[in-house]
N, C-alpha and C positions, 0 to 999 in steps of 0.2 A: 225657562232657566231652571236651571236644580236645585230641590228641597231639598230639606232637612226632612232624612225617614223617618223620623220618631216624630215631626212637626211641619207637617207638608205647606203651612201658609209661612213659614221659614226660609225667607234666602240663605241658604247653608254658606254660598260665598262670600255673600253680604258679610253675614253673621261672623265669616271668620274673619273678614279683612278686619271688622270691627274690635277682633279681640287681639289679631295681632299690633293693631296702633293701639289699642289701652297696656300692650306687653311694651312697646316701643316708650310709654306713657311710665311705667313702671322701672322700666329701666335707666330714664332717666330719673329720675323720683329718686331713685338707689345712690346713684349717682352725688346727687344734690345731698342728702343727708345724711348720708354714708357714716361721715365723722359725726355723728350728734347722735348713732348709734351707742357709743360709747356711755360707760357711767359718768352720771351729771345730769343734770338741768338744764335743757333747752331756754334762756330767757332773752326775749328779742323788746322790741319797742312796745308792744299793745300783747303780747305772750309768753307767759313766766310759768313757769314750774317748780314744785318744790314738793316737800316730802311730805307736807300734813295736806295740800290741798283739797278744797272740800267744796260744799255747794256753797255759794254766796246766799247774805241773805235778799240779795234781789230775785229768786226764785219764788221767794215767799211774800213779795214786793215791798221787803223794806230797806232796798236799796234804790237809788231811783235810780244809779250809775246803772245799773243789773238788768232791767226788765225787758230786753230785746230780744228776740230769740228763744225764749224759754225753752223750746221741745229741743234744740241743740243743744242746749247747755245741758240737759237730763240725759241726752245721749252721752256727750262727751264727759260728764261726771259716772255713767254706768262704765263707758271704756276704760276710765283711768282705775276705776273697781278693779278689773280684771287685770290689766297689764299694768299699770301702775302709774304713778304721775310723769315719771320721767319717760318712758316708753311712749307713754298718750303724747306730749308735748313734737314728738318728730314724727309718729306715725298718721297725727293727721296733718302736718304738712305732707308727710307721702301722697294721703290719697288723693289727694288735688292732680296730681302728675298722673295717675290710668284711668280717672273720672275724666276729665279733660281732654286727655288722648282719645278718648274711646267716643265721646260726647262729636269731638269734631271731623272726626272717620265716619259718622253716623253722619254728619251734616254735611260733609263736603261728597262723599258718594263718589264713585268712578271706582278706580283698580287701586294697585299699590302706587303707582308713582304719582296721586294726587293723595292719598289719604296719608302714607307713611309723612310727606313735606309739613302735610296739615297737624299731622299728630307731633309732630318735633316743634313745630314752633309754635304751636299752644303752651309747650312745656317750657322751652327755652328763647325766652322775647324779655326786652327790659322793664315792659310791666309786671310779667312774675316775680324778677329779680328786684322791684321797689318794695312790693306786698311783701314777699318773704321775712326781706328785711325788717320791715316794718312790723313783723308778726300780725299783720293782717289774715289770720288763716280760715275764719269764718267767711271771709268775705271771698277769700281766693274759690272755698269749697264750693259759695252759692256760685259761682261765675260759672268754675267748671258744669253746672244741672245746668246751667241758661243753653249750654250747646246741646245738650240732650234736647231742653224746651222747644229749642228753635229749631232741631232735625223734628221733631214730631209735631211741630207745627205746622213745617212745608209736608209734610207727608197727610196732616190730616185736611191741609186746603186740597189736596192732589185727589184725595178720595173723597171731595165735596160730599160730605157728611154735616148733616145740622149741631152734630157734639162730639166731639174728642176728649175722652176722658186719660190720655198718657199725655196730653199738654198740660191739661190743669194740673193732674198730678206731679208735673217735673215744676210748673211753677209753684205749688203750694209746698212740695222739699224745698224748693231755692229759699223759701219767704221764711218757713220754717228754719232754717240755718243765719241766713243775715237777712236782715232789713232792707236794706238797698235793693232787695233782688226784687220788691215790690215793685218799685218806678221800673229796673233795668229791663225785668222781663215782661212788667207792660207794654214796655217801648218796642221790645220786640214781636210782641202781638202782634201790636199796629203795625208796625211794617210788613210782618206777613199777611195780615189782613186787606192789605190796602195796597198795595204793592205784587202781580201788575192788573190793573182795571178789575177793583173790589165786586164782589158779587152780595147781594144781600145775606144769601148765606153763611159767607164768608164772615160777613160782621155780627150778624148774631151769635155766632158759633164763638166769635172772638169773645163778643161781650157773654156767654153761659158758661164760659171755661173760666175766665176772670172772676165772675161771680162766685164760681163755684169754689175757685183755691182761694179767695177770701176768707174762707171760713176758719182758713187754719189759723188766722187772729182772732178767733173767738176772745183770748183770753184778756187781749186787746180792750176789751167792750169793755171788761169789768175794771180794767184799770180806769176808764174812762168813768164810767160811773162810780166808781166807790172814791173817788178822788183818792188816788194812791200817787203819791209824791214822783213826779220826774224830774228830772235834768231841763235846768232853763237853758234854750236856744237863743240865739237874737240874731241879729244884722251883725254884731261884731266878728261874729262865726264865719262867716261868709271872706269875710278881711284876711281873720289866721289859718282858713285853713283852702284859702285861693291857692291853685296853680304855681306850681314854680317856674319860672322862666328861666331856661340855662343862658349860656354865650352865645346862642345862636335866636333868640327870641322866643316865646312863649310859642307861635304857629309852628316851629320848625322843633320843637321841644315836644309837642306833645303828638305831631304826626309823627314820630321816631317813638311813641310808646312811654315817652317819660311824663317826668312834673311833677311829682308824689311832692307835698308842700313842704314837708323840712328840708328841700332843697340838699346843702352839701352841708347839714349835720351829721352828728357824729354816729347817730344810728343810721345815716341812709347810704348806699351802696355807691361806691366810685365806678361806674359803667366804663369798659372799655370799648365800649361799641362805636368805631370811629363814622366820620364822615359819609367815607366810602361805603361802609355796610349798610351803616343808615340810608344812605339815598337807594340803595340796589335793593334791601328790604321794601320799602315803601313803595317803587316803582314796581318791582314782583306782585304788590300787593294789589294794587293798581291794576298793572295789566290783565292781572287773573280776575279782577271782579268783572272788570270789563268785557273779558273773552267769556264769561259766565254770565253775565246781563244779555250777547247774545245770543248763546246757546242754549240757556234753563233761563228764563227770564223768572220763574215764579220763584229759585233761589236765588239770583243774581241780583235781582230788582232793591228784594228786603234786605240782603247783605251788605248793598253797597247804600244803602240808605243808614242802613246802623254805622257803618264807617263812618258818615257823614255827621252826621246825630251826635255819634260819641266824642268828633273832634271840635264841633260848635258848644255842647253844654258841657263839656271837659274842660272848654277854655273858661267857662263859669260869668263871673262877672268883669272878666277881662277881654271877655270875647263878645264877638256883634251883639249876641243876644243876652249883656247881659243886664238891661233893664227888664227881658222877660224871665228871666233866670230869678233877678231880684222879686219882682211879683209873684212868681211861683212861690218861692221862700216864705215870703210872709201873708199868704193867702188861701195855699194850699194846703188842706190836711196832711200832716204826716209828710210833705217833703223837706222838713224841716234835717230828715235823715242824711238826702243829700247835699250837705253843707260842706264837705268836700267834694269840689267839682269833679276833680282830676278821674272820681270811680267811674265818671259814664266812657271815660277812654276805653273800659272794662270792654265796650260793643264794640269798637273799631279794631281791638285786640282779634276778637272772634272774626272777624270781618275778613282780617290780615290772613290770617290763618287760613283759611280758606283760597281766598287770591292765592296766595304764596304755592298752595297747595297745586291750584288750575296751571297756575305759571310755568310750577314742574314738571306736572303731568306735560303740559305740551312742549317742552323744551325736550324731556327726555323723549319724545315721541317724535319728533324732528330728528334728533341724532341720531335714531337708529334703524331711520330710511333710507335705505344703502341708495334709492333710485334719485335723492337730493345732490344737490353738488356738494361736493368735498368743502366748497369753503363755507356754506350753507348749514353744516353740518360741526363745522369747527368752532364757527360765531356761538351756534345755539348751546356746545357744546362750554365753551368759554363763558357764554350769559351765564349757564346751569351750575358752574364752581362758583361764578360770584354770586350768587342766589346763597350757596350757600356760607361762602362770608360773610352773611347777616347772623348766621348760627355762630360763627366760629367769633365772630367778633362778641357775642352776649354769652356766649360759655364759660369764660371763663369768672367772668363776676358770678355764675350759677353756681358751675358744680363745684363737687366736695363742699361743704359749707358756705358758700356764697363767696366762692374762690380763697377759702381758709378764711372771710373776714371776722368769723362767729361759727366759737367753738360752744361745748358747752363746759357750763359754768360749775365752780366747787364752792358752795357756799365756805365761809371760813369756820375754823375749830371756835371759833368764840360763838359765833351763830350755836350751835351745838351745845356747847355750853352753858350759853344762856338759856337756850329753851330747856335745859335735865334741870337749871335751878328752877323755872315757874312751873316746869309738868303742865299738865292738865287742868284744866276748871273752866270753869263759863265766866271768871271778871278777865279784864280785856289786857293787854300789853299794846302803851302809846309806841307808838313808831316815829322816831325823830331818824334825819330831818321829814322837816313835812312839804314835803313832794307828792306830787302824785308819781313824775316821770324824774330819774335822776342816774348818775353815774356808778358805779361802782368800781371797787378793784376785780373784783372778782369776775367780772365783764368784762374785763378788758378796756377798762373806763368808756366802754357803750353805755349808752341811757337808755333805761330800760323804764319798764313797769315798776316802782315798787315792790319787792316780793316778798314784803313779809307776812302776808296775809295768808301765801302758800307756804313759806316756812313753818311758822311756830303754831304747837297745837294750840293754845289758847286764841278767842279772837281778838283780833288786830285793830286798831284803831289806825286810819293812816291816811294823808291828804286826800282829796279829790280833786282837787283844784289843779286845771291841767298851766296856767300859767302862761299864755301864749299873748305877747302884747297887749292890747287891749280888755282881750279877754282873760280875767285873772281865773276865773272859775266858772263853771256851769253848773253847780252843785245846789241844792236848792233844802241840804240839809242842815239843820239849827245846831247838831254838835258839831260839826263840822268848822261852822262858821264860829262858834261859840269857840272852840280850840285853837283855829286860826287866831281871834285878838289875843286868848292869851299867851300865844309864841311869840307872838311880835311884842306884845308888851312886856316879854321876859320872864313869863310867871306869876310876877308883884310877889316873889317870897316865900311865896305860900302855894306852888305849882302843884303839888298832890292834892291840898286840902279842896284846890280849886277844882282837878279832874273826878276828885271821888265822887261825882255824885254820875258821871259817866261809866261808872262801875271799873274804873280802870287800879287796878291794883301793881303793875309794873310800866317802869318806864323805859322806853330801849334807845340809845342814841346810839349811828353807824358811826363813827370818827375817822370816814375815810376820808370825809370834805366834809367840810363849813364845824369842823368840832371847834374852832373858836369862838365863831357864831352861836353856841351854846353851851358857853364856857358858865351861865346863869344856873345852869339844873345845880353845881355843886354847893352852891348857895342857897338853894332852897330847903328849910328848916324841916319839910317834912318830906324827904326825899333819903332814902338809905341807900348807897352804895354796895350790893351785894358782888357786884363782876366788875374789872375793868381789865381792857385789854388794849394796846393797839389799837385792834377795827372796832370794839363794844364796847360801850359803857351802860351796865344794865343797874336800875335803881328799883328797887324797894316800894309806894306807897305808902306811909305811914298810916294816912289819915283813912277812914272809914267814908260813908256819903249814902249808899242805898239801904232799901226793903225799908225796914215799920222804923222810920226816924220821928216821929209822931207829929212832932212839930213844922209849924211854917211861919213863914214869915213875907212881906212882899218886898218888890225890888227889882232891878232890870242890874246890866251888868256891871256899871259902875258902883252900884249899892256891892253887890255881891264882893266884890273885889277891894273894895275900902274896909268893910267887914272884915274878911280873911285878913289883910294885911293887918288888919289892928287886933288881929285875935279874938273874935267877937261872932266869929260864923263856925256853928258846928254842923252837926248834918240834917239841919232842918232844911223842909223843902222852899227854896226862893221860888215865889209865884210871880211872872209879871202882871197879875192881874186883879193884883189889890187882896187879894186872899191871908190871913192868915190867924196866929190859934196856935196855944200851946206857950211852953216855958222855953227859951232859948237864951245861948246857943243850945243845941239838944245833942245828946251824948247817946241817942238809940240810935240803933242799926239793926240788919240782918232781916232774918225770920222768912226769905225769898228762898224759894226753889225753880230754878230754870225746868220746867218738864218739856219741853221739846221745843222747835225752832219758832213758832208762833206763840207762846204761852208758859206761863208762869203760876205758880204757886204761891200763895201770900197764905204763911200759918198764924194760925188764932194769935192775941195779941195784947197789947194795949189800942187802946180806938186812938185813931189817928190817922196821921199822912204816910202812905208808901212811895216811897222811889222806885223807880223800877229802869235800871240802865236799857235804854230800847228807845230808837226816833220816834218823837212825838209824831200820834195818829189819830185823828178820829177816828179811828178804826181799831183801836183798841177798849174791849169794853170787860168790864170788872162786874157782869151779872148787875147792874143798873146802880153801883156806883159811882160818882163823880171822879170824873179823872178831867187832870189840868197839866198844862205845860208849863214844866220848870225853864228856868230863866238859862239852862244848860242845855237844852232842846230834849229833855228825856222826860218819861211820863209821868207821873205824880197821881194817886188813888186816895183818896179819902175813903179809908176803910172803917169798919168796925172793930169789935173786938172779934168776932169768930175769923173762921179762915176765909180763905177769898181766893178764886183761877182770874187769871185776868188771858185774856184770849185776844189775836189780832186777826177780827172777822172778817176783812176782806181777803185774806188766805181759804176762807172757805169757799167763797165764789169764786175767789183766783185759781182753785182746785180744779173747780169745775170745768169753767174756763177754758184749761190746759187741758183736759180728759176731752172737751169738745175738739178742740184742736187736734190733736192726733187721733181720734175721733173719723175728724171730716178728712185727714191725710189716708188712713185708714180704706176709709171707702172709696178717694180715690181712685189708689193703689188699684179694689178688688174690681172697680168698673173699667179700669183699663185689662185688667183680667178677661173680665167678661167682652171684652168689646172681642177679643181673640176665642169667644166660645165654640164657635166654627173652625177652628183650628184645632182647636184642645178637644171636641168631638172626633175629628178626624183620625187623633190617637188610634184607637180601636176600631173605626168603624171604613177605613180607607180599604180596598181590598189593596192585595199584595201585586197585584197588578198595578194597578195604577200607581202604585209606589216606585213599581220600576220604572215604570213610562216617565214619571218626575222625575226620576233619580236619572234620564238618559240625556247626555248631553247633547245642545242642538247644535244641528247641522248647517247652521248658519253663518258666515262667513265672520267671523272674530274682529273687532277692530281694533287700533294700536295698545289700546290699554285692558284689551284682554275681553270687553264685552261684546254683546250681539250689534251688527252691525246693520240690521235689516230695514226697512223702511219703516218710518214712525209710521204709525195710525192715523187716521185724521182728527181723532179726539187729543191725542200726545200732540199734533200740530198744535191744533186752538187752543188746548193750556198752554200751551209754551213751553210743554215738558219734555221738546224731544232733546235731544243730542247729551244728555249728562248723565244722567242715572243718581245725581245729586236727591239725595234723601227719598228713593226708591224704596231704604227698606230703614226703618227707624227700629 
């Protein structure tokens, strides 16, 4: 076959079909986001943008919502450096659409009329158009590497080799990006692995690659050990965020590509994909894995196994297995991740894809065998339009904006205006209501994320708490919760004097919903109204609460808040833990310098108690001063009189951590390099001969889809790799 003269172990053809379907990938990508080009903020369900956004502080692990994916999120904070927030916000939903395209041109293999069908419906199927919606874009990105993973899987089982270093490396990018891609693209190991009649090698090589891209959770270990705060999971999870079942049953719902769990809310997409397309999809999908189970068994086998895979633990606990489903959950390390079912559909996605692709190929390869009969030819011809009314039926909820459903967003002139009154500084602005996920006008009353954490330059205080039935929160942080009772309780009065010790200096309330439901703030005695508008009402702080208040006193929250309301709490520190010392109420403050995102400056003083607005850590340490948890969940230092750094030390191993992590991505990369060093040799040292000899096409008779049609080998026979050329060249 014909190299690439610059890289003679290069299928040149290969190589191009593969770039014209990630062009095919891109073009549709164009397509889809075209309108969100425009000025404005992209803000979807779980994806928001705005003009201050910045790194969270779960990078630094004092968020526990935050700590997943770190080395993506350093990426995608370096991007929005360069092109800005609003540009980052649609440009990496772009790349999902030529990574994808290109990932499954690489894995389905043959000519154009199997890769071009494959590359179109990786991009345009009603799973992309749930995730989009849903501003699931981390997790759309890891999906797109799994088809990469999984071409260079079947390709490094083909060259039985004891290690492939471009599989682990495309699984440790998936893992590095989202989470989920841990279990997804295990699953897909095993299936290559094992699928057809496993050889030992085969499973060693599965189990050293897996080993190997583990590593990029290094940072993982240190969360673990330094006991850094996460997000509580349970069995309730499992409940809100099971499978949707449409009109036609949960089995017929999620073999058609759907089920995303908020069902027909107001952020999820009305799919016009009727009946008809769906069954002609599915059956395309269907026959093609089939026709490739027995032509390439070594990719038809694991394909049509992951279709299967994805539609039994997609149905979760609704489906056959889901008393094994529930044990996994609460037994197994870390699959606590897959707590929505509906992501493993993610494999039967890529499954399709591929089918849909074989189906075409041989459809179009039937029609235009003139030596067929006429009505032979008409059938196939007619099967091959309605194949593609599975496109036409999902297109239109895709392109331009998710069929105009989401445009982007103009935050309002009061937004703007409130932030030129607070500017700048390290004390926080509460964000009322407290939502995690809520409506706006300015969406289009879609429910979105919260965004004002990307808006305003100071930091944001703002729900966690996702609110889903049963499940009211997964948050497992003490301010959080601390601020939850006193919203529900109205304040008691005294709503600043009660935040200040959260270091919260503004109050921001949206009034586009529920402003009656917090009709309380203008009753509150220390609460100043500097803005109102329409959509804002921004307040003031009166009361003071951090740095050297010297004083303490003990108490849990009911103490605290009888106190305030009777006037009798100043900014002494409330210990629950029996502690306290000094003259109160106490009228000191201040004397804190924030010097960077883990650490603080406490200047010389009176000897006493410091506040420090920051989630209570053990892992905050003041040079072998006592530090204790205010009854507000923020830290408290028993300092001296001189000055004091108070540091949050498991950010230094958490450093580390991360640096191993793209570290062992890193090396990956260069040993999938190196596994091509015979190639990359041959640069220079090929003669010019031989160059033409590869570059001369052969004389062997062509078959319908453009490849050599010569007799397999007897080695191609006994893998089972003759008749496809399915991931021939990854």
């Amino acid at each position: 076959m014909p190299r690439h003269k610059r890289l003679p172990g290069i299928d040149a053809a290969a190589a191009r079909l593969t770039a014209e379907s990630a062009l095919i990938g891109l073009i549709s990508g164009i397509a889809v986001i075209a309108p969100w080009t425009r000025h404005g903020y992209l803000l979807l369900l779980d994806w928001v943008a705005g003009p201050n956004q910045a790194l969270t502080p779960g990078l630094y692990g004092l968020d526990p919502a935050a700590l997943d994916a770190l080395p993506y999120r350093l990426a995608t904070h370096a991007l929005r450096e360069v092109v800005g927030s609003g540009a980052t916000g649609w440009l990496l939903v772009l790349c999902y659409f030529p990574l994808a395209a290109g990932g499954i041109s690489a894995l389905a293999g043959g000519g154009r009329r199997r890769r071009y069908p494959a590359a179109l419906f990786v991009c345009c199927n009603p799973f992309v158009v749930e995730r989009i919606q849903a501003g699931h874009v981390a997790f759309l990105l890891s999906v797109a590497l799994l088809c990469w993973l999984l071409a260079s899987a079947i390709r490094a089982r083909r060259r039985g080799r004891w290690f492939a270093a471009r599989p682990a490396g495309w699984y440790a990018l998936a893992m590095a990006v989202g989470p989920h891609a841990a279990w997804l693209g295990g699953t897909c190991f095993l299936a290559v692995a094992l699928l057809p009649r496993p050889r030992r090698q085969d499973l060693i090589r599965t189990v050293i690659m897996i080993a190997c891209a583990a590593c990029i959770y290094a940072y993982a270990v240190v969360v673990v050990l330094s006991a850094i705060l996460t997000v509580r999971v349970g069995p309730g999870d499992l409940e809100v965020y099971a499978p949707h079942a449409g009109t036609g049953g949960l089995f017929t719902t999620l073999i058609s590509l759907r089920g995303f769990w908020r069902g027909a809310a107001d952020s999820s997409p009305q799919l016009t994909l009727g009946f008809t397309a769906g069954t002609v999809m599915v059956l395309g999908a269907i026959a093609g894995l089939a026709r490739l189970c027995r032509r390439d068994p070594v990719a038809g086998a694991p394909l049509t196994a992951l279709a299967v895979t994805g539609l039994l633990l997609g149905a979760g606990i609704e489906g056959p297995l889901a008393g094994a489903y529930r044990f996994a959950f609460n037994h197994l390390p870390l699959f606590a991740a897959m707590r929505e079912q509906q992501k493993w559909v993610a494999l039967t996605m890529i499954a399709y894809a591929v089918g849909v692709g074989v189906t075409a190929e041989a459809l179009a390869s039937l029609c235009f065998q003139t030596f067929r009969p006429a009505i032979v030819r008409l059938a196939c011809g007619a099967a091959l339009l309605a194949l593609g009314g599975g496109y036409a039926g999902t297109a239109p909820s895709l392109f331009w904006g998710l069929g105009g459903s989401v445009t982007v967003s103009h935050y309002p002139a009061s937004w703007y205006a409130a932030d030129k009154i607070m500017g700048p500084g390290t004390e926080s602005v509460l964000f009322l209501p407290w939502h995690e996920y809520q409506p706006f006008g300015f969406t289009g009353s879609r429910t979105v994320g919260t965004p004002a954490g990307a808006f305003f330059q100071r930091p944001v205080l703002s729900s966690d708490a996702v609110e889903l039935g049963m499940v009211r929160t997964n948050s497992s942080s003490r301010r959080m919760a601390y601020i939850q009772r006193l919203v529900v309780d109205g304040g008691h009065g005294v709503f600043g004097r009660l935040v200040a010790p959260l270091g919260v200096r503004y109050v921001a309330l949206s009034r586009e919903r529920e402003a009656e439901a917090y009709a309380w703030l203008d009753q509150q005695r220390d609460l100043e109204p500097v803005l109102r508008t329409d959509e804002m009402v921004l307040y003031r702080v009166r009361s003071s609460g951090t740095g050297r208040v010297v004083s303490a006193r003990s108490g849990d929250y009911d103490d605290v808040t009888a106190l305030a309301s009777g006037g009798e709490l100043g900014n002494e520190a409330v210990l629950p833990d029996g502690t306290g010392g000094g003259v109160v109420p106490s009228e000191a403050s201040g004397r804190i310098t924030r010097t960077s995102s883990t650490s603080w400056h406490i200047a010389a003083g009176t000897l006493g108690w410091v506040v420090i607005p920051e989630e209570w850590s053990s892992g905050w340490s003041a040079g072998g001063a006592p530090t204790r948890r205010t009854v507000a969940g923020t830290v408290a230092v028993e300092a001296g009189n001189s000055e004091l750094d108070l540091r949050y030390t498991p950010w230094r191993w958490l450093r580390l951590g991360i640096a191993a992590s793209l570290l062992s991505l890193l090396v990956l990369l260069t040993a999938g390099l190196l596994e091509h060093r015979r190639e990359l040799s041959t640069w220079w040292s090929v003669p010019a001969a031989v160059t033409r000899r590869a570059r001369r096409p052969s004389r062997r008779r062509a078959g319908p889809d453009g490849s050599s049609a010569g007799r397999p080998s007897a080695r191609s026979r006994r893998d089972g790799t003759a008749g496809s050329g399915a991931g021939d060249q990854r």
